[in-house]
Structure formats: C-alpha cells, structure tokens
C-alpha positions in Angstrom: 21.3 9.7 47.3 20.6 12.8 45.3 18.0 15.4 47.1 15.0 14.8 44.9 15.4 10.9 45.6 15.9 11.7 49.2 12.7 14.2 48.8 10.8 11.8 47.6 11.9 8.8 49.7 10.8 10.7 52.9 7.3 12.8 51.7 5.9 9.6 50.9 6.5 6.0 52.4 4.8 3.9 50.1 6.1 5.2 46.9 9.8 4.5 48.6 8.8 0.9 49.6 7.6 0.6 45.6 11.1 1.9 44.1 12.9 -0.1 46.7 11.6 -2.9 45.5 11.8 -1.8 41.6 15.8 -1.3 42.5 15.8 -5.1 43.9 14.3 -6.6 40.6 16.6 -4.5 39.0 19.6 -5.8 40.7 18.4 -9.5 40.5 20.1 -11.8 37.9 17.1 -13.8 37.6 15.8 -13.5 33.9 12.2 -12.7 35.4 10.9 -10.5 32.0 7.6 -11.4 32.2 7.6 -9.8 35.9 8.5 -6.3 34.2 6.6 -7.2 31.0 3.3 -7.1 33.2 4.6 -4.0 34.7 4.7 -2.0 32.1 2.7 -3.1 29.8 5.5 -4.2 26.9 5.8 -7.0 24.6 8.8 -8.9 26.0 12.0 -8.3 24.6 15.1 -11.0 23.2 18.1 -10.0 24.9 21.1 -11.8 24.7 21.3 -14.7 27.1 23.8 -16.0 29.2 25.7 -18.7 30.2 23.4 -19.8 32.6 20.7 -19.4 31.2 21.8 -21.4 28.0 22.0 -24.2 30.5 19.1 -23.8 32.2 17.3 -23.8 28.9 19.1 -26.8 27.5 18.4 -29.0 30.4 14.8 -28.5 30.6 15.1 -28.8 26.5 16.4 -32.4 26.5 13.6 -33.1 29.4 11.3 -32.5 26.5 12.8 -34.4 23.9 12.7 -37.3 26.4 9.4 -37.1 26.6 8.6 -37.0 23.1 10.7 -40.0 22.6 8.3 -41.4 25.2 5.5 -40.8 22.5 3.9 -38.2 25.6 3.3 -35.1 23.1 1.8 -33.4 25.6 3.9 -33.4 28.2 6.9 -32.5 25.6 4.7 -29.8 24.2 4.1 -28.3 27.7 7.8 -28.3 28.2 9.0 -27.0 24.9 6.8 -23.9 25.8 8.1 -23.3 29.1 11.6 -23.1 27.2 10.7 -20.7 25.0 8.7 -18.8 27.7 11.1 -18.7 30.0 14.2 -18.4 28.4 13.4 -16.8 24.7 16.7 -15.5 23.8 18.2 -18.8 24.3 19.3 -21.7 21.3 17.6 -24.0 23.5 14.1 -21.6 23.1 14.7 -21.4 19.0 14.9 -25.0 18.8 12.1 -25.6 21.0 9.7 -23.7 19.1 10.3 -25.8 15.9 9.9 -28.5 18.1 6.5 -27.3 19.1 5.4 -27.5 15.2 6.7 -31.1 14.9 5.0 -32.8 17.8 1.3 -30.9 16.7 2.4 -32.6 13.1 2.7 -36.1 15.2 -0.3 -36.0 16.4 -2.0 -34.4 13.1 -2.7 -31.1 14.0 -1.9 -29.6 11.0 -3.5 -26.2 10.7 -1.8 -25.6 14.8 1.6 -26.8 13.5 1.5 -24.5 10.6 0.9 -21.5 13.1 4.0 -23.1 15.9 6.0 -22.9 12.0 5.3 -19.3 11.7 5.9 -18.6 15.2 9.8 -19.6 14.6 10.1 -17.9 10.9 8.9 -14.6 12.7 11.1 -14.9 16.3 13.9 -16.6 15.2 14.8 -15.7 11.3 18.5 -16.1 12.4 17.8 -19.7 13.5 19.8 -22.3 11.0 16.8 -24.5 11.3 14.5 -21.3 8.8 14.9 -23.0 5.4 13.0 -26.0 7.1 10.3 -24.3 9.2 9.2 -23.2 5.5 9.8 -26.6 3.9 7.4 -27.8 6.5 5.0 -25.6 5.8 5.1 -26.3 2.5 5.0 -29.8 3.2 1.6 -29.9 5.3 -0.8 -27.7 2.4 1.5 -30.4 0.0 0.0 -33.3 1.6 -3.3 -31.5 2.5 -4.5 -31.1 -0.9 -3.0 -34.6 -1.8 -5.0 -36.5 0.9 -8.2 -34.3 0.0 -7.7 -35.8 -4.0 -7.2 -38.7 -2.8 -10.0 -38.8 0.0 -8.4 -39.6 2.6 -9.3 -38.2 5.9 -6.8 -37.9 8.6 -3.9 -35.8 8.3 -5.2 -32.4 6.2 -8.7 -33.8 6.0 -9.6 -30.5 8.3 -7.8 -28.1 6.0 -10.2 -26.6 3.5 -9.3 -25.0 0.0 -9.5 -21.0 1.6 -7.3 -22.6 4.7 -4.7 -24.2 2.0 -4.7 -20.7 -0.4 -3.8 -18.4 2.8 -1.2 -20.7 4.0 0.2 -21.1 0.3 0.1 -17.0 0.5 1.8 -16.8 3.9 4.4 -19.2 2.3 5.4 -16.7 -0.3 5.4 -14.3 1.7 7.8 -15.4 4.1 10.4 -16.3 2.0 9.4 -14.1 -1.3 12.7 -14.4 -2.8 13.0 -18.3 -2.7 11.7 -21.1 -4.4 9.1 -21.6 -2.6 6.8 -18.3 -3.3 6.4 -19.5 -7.2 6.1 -23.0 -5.8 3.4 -21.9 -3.5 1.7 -19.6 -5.9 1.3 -22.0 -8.4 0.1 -24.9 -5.7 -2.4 -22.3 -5.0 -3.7 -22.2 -8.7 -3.9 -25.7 -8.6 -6.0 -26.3 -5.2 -8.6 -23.7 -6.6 -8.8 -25.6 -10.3 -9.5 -29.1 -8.4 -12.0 -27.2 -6.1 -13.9 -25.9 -9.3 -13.0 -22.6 -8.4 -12.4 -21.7 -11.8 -12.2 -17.5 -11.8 -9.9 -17.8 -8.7 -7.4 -20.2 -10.3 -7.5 -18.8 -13.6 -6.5 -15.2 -11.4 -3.9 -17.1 -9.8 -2.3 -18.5 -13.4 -2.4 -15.1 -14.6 -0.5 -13.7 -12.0 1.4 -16.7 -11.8 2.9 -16.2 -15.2 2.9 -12.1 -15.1 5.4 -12.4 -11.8 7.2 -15.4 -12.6 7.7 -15.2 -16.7 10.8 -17.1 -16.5 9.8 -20.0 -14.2 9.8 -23.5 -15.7 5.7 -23.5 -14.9 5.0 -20.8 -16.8 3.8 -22.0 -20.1 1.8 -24.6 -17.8 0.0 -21.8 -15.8 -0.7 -19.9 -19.4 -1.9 -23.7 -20.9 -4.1 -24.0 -17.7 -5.6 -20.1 -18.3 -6.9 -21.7 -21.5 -8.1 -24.7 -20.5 -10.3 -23.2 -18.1 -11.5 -20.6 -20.2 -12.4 -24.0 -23.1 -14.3 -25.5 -20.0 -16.5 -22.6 -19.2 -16.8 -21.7 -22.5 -18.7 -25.9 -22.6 -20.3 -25.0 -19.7 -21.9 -21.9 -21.7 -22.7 -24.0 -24.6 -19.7 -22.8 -26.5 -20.4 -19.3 -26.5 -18.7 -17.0 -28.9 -17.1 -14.3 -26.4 -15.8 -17.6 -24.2 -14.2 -19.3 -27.3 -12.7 -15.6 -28.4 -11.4 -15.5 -25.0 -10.2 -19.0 -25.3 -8.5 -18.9 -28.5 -6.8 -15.8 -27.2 -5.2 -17.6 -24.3 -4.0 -20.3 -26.3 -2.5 -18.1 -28.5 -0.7 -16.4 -25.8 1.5 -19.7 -24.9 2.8 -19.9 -29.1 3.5 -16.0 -28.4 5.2 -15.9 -25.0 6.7 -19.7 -24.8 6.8 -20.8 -28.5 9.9 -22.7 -27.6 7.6 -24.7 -24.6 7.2 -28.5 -25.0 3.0 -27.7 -24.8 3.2 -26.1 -28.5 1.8 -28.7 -30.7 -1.1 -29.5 -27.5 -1.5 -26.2 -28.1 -1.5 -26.0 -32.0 -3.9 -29.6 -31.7 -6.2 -27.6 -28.9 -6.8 -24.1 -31.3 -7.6 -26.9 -34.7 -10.8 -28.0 -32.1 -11.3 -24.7 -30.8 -11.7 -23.3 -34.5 -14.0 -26.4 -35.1 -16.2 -25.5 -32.1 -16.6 -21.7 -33.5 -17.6 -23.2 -37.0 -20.0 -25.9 -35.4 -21.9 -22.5 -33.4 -21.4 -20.6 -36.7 -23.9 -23.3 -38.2 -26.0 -23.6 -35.5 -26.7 -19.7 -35.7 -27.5 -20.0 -39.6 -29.6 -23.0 -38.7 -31.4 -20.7 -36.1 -31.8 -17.1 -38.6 -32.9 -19.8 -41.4 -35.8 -21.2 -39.5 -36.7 -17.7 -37.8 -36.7 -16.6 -42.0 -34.1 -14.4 -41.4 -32.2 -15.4 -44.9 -29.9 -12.7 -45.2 -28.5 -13.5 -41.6 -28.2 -17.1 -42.6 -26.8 -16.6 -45.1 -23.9 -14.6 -43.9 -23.2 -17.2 -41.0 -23.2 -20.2 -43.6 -20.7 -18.9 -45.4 -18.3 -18.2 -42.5 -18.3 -21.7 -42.4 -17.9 -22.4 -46.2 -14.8 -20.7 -45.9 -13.2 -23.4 -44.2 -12.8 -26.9 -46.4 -12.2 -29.2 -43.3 -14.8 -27.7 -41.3 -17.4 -30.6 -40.2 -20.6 -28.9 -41.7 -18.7 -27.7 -44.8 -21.2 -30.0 -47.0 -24.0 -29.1 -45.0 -23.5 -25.4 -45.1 -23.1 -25.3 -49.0 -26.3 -27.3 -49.4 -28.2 -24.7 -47.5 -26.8 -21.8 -49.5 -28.1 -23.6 -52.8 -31.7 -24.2 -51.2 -31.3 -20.5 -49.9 -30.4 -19.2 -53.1 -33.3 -21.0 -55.3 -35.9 -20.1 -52.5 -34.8 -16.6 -51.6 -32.9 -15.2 -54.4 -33.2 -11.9 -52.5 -31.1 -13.0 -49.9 -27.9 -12.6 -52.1 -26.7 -9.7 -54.9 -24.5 -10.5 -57.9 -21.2 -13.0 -57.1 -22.9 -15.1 -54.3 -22.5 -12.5 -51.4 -25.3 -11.5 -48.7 -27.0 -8.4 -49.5 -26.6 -5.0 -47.8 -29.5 -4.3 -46.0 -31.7 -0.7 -46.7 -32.0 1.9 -44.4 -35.4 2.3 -42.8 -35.8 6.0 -44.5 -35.2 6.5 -48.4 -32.9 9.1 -48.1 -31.2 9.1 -52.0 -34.9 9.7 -52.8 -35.0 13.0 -51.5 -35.0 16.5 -53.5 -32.3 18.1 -51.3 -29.8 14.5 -51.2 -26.5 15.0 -52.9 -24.9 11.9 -51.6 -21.1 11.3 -52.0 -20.0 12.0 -55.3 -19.7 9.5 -58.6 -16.2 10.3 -59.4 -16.4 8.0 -62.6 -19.2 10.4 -63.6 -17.5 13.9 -62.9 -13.9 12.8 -64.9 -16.3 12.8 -67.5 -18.9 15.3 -67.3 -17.8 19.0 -68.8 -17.0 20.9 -66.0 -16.7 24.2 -67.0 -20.7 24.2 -67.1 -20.6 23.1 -63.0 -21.7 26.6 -61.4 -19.2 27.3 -58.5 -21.3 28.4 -55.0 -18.2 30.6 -54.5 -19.1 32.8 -57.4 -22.1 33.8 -55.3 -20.2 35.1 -52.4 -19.9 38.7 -52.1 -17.2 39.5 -49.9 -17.5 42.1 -46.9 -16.3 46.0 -48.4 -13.1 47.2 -46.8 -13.8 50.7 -46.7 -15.2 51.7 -43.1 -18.7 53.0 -42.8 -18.8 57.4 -41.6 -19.6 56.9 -38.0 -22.1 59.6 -36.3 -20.7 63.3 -34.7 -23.4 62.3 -31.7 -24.6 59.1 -30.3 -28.9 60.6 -31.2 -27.9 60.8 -34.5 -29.5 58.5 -36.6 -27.0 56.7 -39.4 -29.3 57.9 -42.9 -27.9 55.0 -45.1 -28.6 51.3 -44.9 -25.7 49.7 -42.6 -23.3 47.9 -44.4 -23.5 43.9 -44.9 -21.8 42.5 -41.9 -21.9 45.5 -40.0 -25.2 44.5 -37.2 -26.6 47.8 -36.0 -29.7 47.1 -34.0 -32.6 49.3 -34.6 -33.2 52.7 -32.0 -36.7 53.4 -31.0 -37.1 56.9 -30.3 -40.0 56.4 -27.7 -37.7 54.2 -25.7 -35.2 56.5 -26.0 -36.9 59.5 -24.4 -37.8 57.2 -21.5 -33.8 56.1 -20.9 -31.7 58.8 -19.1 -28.7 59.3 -20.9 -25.8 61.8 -19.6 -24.3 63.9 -21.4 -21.3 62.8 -23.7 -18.5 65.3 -24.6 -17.4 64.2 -27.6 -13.7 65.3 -28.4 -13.0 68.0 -31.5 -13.1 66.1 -34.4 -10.5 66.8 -37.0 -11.0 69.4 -39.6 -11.8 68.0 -43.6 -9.2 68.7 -46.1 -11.6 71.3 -47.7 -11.8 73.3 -44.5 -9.3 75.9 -43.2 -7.2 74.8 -40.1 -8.1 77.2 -37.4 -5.2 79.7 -36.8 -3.2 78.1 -33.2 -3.7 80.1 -30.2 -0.8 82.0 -28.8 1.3 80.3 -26.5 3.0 81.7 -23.4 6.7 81.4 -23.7 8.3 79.4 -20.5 11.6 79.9 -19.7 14.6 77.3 -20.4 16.5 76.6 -17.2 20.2 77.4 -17.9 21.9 74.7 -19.9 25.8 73.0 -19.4 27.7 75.1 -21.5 29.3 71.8 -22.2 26.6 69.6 -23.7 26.0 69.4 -27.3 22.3 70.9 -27.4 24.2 74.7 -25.6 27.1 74.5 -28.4 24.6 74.5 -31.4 22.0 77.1 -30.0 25.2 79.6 -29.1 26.3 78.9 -32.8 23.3 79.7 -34.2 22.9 82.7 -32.3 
C-alpha cells in the first residue's frame, strides 16, 4: 500500500472503513450502477454487457412477454422496466423499452406510449427496431386526428390539436432526414386547418412548401395557403387586401408547380376570385353613388365595365348613363372620371410658373425670352489691397462676395488687443531696394581635393 494510502488508512478509521468498502463494490461483478449512480450523483451510464447479463436480462424479458400474452399489461409493463432498469446495456433492455410503448398502446394510453416511443429513439438509436419506434409514433397522432374527425372517443380522444402538432414536431425532428419529417409537417398543417386554426396552418403550408419544394405535397400545401386565405377573405366579407392576398397565392401554384395536376382548379378558383373583386368593385360604386360621391362612383363602375363577363357588367353601364345625364360633372371629355382640384388655386397666383407648355415655346420667338443669367455679375478676380495694420480701417466699399463685418471703434477701445509685429512688407516697384547689409564671411571647412565642387574652385582660381 503506498504511504499516503497507509497515512490515511491509519489517521482516520472511518474514512478507511468507507474506501474499504468502495474497493469491494469495485471488485464486485454484480452490475449494481444505480448503487454508484446514487453515490455520485451521475446519470447512469450504458456499458457494454456481458454474457451474463444478456441472460439475466433475456430471462426476465420473456417473463414479460408471458405476461403480456396473458393480457396482464401491468404486470408485463412492471417487468419490461425492471429490464431496462436493471440491465440497460443489454438487447434484452432495447427491446423491452419498445415493449413498454406497445402494451400503453394496448391499453390506449396514447400520449404515455408516445413518450415510452421517444424513450427508445433517444437510448437506443442503434436498436434495429428505430425505423418502427417512429412509424409508431407516427401511427398514434395518424389515428388521433382520424378518430377526433370522425368523433370517436377512445383511442386519441385525449389527444388535443397542440398535443398532436408537438408530437408531429418531435416526429421530424427525430428523424429529419426521412420521410416522415415532411409527412409529419404537413399532418401538422392539416390538424390545424380542421381545428380552424387558420393562421397556424396556413404558417405551416408555407413552410411546408419553402423546406420541402420538391415533395409530391407541395403544390397541395401552396393550393391549401390559398384556400385559406379565399375563406377568410368570406369571413371578412370579401375584403379587397384578403382577395389581393388570395389571388396572389393562387398564382403562386401556376408559377412554382405549373406542371401540378391542381392547375385548371386553380385557373377555375382565380375566374371566381376575379368575379368576387368585381362583385365588391360594384358594391363600392353603389356605396360612393348613394353617399353622392359621383366621381368616386364613377371610377369604381368602370373597373367593372372593363370586364364583359363580369356579373354586373349591365348593371354597371346603366349607372354610368344615369350618372352621366345627372352629374355631367362627374366625367371630362371621352367618358373618363374627372381629376379632382386642389384645395388652393395655385395656377392662379402672380408668382406660379407651372411646368412649361412645350407646344407653346417651339413656337414662341425665343430670342425675345430674357436669360436670368445675363443678370449675373460674376465675383472680380483681382484680390482686394489688404491693410499694413489690423486698426486700420479698409477706405473703399469691400468687394461683392468679400463679407467684412463692420468695426466699432468704441468696442474696440474696450477689447485689449496685444500687440502684432507685422513682418517687413515688400518694397513697390517704384521704390529703391534698400542697399543689403554686410555680411560676416564664415569660413569653408577644407574640402576633398577629390570631389568635383574643389576641382572647379582651384580652376577658377
């Protein structure tokens, strides 16, 4: 035993009798891992089992499938769990968890065999039996939202829409990559439509068809986006951002899927639509007409003039003709709605120039149009004399563009200013340069006789 052991062995009994009997669990093949789990606080860990415990775990298996046989789910559940309690890294333990989740679907516990489901998928990804834990799950929203169409209670009776949606969710995202995550997102989409839960399902279609373009429900999801939009656009009396919205989805399917088996629906569904708009396009002339809002009415019956096979075609051009002998002023020359004025007569004014009449000018003589730029006098180049002192007073008017702001003299007696040196200014051309004064004469220092500057000086010499 190495000195600290021994050390610590003798200084305290207790904490010996504690690591003697670590060192015994230690040495102990039984798989007790919930004994150190509790110890230490850790979540238990899958290590590989053996050969005994394989049979172990398979004995008290098929004691559990005996009982199920037996139609005693509860007794089989109870032993299913010891297995995979006991004995997790075993087959045995993988197969008795997806036992677990068939016996709770016996006996119609749905939303608790959905959860035993997940259990497996997360512990036991490996297991051959994965591709059918997900089926399964699949399976029970499947029949969940089936039963709850039909209204039959029972078996997924208890599972409401926002259960179905987040097990639909935990579907995809268990196995992303399979069939089953556009399956389940579009399942999803559907439950929320029969629930009425129109903004939610028409989410889900969108996203439906932005993450799976190339699925064989796609146009469907982009056919159902419109469909919901058409219904609350009914429920909002047909109102004219909901059918835009509307005719824009159905539009979407002929752009992204023109080659979808939904095309003439589609083509049938925007004919209605466009018959809806003009049906709201009359009712809105009907409504400016009786408010006496002509020029209004007028406008909106002729959106629906333009369209022959329009339902109120006759209608609309029977108003326009009662409009147009009853309020003339409603309409200008060639039938069209009048522009109305501004509030404020602004071509009235003195100073309005407006936007030129460019028929007028070709024509007019336009050597007799004055040019503003005539009037500009440009800025001299020559620069102002400046002052030989800052007191000194400029005696000339400044020049345009040059700002000089005026100096009173009073305030200037009360600033103190220090004096300025002003540098010599330069002499005039009239004036005599002053003679330079002598300068003292510095000696060279002695030069390389070498160097081009000493050659040329000697030569000169």
């Amino acid at each position: 035993m190495p000195d600290r052991m021994r050390l610590f062995t003798l200084t305290n009994p207790k904490r010996a009798a504690s690591l003697a009997a670590l060192l015994l669990v230690l040495a102990t093949p039984d798989p007790s891992a919930a004994f150190l789990g509790g110890i230490f606080g850790k979540k238990k860990s899958n290590p590989a089992a053996g050969a005994g415990q394989e049979g172990t775990a398979l004995a008290l298996y098929n004691e559990g499938t005996s009982a199920e046989l037996a139609k005693n789910y509860n007794k089989a559940r109870d032993i299913y769990q010891q297995v995979v309690s006991q004995y997790p890294a075993t087959n045995a333990a993988a197969q008795s968890q997806f036992k677990i989740g068939e016996v709770l679907e016996r006996e119609g516990k749905e939303k608790k065999a959905f959860d035993a489901y997940q259990l497996f998928i997360e512990d036991y990804k490996g297991s051959s039996l994965f591709t059918e834990a997900i089926q399964r799950q699949f399976n029970i929203v499947n029949t969940a939202r089936d039963n709850r169409k039909k209204g039959i209670l029972g078996f997924g009776g208890g599972l409401q829409t926002s259960d179905q949606v987040e097990m639909l969710d935990q579907i995809a995202k268990n196995a992303p990559f399979s069939t089953y995550a556009p399956e389940s997102r579009f399942l999803a989409a559907e439950i929320q439509r029969d629930a009425k839960q129109y903004d939610a399902a028409i989410i889900q279609y969108q996203t439906f068809v932005r993450e799976y373009p190339d699925d064989p429900k796609a146009p469907a999801a982009q056919y159902q986006v419109a469909k919901l939009l058409q219904e609350e656009a009914a429920n909002a009396n047909n109102d004219s951002s909901q059918l835009g919205l509307t005719r824009n989805a159905y539009e979407e399917v002929l752009i992204q899927f023109p080659d979808s088996a939904l095309v003439p629906e589609v083509r049938e569904q925007l004919s209605s639509l466009e018959q809806q708009e003009l049906s709201k396009f009359f009712d809105i002339a009907k409504f400016y007409e009786k408010t006496e809002k002509y020029p209004a009415a007028v406008i909106y019956y002729q959106r629906v003039t333009k369209q022959p096979a329009a339902e109120d075609f006759d209608a609309a051009k029977q108003r326009l003709a009662a409009l147009r002998e009853s309020h003339p002023e409603a309409f200008t020359e060639g039938g069209k709605p009048i522009v109305v004025e501004a509030t404020t007569d602004v071509k009235g004014r003195d100073d309005y120039v407006g936007p030129p009449n460019l028929a007028a000018l070709a024509k007019a003589d336009t050597s007799k149009i004055r040019n503003p730029m005539n009037d500009v006098v440009p800025t001299p180049m020559e620069e102002p004399d400046l002052p030989d002192s800052v007191t000194e007073r400029p005696t000339e008017e400044p020049t345009p563009g040059l700002l000089l702001p005026p100096i009173d003299a009073e305030v200037d007696s009360e600033i103190e200013t220090e004096e300025v040196i002003l540098p010599p200014s330069a002499p005039s051309l009239d004036e005599a340069a002053p003679p330079a004064p002598d300068l003292p004469t510095i000696p060279l220092p002695p030069s390389d006789p070498s160097s081009p500057s000493t050659a040329q000086t000697d030569s000169q010499e």
